[in-house]
VEXDREN-2710 file (C-alpha; in Angstrom, 1 decimal):
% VEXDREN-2710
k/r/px/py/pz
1/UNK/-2.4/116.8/-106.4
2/UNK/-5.9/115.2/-105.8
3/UNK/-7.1/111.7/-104.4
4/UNK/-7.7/109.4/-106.8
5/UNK/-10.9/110.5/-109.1
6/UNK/-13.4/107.9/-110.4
7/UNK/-12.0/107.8/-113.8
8/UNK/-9.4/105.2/-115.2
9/UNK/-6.1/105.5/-113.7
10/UNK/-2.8/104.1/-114.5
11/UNK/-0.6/103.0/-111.8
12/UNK/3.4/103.9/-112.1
13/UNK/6.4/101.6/-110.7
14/UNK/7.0/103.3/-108.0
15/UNK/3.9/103.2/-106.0
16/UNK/3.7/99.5/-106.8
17/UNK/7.2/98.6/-105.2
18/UNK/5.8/100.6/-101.8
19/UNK/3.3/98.6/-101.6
20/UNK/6.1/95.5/-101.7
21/UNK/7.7/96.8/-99.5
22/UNK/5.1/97.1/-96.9
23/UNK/4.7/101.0/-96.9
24/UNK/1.6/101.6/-95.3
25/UNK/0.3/104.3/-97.2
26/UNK/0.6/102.4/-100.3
27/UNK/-1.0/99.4/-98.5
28/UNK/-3.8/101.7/-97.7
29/UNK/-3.9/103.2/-101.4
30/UNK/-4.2/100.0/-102.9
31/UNK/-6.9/98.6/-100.6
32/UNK/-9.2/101.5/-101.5
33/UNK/-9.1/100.4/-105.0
34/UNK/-10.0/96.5/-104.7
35/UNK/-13.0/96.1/-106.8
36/UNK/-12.6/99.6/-108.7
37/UNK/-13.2/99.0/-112.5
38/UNK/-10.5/101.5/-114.8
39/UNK/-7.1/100.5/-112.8
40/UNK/-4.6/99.9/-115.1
41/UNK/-1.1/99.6/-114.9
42/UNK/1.8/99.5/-118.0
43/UNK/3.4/96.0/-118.7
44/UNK/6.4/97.6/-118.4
45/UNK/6.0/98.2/-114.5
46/UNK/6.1/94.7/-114.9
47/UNK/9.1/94.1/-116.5
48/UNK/10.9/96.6/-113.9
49/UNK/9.5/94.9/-110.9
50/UNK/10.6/91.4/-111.7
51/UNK/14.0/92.4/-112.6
52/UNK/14.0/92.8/-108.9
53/UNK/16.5/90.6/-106.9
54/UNK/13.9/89.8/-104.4
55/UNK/12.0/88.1/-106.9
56/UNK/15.1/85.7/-106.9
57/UNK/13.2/84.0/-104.4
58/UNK/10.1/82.4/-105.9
59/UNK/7.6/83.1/-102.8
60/UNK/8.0/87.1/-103.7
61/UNK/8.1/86.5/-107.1
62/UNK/4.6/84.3/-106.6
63/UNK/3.3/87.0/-104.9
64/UNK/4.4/89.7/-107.0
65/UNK/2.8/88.4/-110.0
66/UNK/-0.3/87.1/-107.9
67/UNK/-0.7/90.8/-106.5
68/UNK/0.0/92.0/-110.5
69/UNK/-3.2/90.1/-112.1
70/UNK/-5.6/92.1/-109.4
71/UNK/-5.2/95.2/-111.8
72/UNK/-5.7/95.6/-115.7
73/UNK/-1.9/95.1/-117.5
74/UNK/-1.9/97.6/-120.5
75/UNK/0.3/95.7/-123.4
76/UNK/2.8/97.6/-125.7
77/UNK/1.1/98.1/-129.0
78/UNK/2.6/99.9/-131.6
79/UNK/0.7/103.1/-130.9
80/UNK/2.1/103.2/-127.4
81/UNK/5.5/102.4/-128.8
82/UNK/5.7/105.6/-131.3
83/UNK/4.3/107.9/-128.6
84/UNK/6.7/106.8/-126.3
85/UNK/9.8/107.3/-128.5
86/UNK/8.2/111.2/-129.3
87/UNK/7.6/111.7/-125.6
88/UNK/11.6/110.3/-124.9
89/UNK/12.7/112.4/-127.9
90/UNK/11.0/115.7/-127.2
91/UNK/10.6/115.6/-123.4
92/UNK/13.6/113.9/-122.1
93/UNK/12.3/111.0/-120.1
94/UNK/13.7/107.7/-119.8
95/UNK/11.9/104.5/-122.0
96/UNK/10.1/103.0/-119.5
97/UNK/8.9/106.2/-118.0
98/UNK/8.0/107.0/-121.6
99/UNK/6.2/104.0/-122.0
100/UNK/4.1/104.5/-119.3
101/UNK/3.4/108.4/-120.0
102/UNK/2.5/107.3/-123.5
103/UNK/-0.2/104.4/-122.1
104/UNK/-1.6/106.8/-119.4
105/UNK/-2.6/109.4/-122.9
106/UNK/-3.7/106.3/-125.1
107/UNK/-5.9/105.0/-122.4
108/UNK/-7.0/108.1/-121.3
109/UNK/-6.0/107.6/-117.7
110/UNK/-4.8/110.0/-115.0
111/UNK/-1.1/108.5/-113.6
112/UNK/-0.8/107.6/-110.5
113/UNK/3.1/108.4/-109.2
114/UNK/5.7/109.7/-107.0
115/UNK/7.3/111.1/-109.8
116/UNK/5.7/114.0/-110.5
117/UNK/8.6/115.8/-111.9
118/UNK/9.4/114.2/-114.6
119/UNK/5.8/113.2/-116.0
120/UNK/5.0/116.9/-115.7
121/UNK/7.0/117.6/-118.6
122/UNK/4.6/115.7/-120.7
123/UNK/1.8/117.8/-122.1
124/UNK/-2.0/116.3/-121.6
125/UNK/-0.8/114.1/-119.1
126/UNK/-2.8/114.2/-115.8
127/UNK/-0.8/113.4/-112.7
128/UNK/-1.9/112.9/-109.4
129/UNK/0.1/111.4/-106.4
130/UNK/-1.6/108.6/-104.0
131/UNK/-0.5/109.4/-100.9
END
């Protein structure tokens, strides 16, 4: 896969929790996107990264949602909605990953994941992997 292009990406779960976790390379990734316009995530990465435990504790949670409102959080419209049940339906993939294939299309945004096997199934989708 390439480094991140200057077009509009979309950010999956998965690189997000790295970068709470302190992996480096994620820490690094994320750094050499402050001030880049077209960085979007899905609001469901949201939703899966608060139903952490850790955010049990309201200092992560604080600056979970702190780090969160750096980046532009893509809602779930309708559009995104029926896409993402075709994409589950023909394709295979789980609702949230769905959800978050379906934004990257609508948004015309390259993903941004470890996950490169199971977005690949998606046709159109452009993948890349940050690190």
């Amino acid at each position: 896969m390439e480094e991140a292009s200057s077009g509009v990406i979309l950010i999956d779960t998965n690189v997000f929790v790295d970068f709470l976790r302190n992996y480096a390379p994620s820490i690094d990734f994320f750094e050499s996107l402050v001030g880049r316009e077209g960085v979007l995530f899905s609001v469901i990465t949201e939703s899966e990264l608060v139903a952490g435990k850790e955010n049990n504790d309201p200092l992560k949670r604080e600056k979970l949602t702190h780090f969160l409102h750096i980046w532009n959080k893509i809602s779930l419209t309708n559009p995104v909605a029926l896409l993402a049940g075709d994409i589950c339906r023909e394709y295979g993939l789980e609702i949230p990953d769905a959800v978050i294939a379906a934004t990257a299309l609508l948004n015309r945004a390259e993903i941004v994941t470890k996950n490169v096997k199971d977005f690949r199934k998606v046709p159109g989708l452009k993948i890349q992997t940050p690190y």
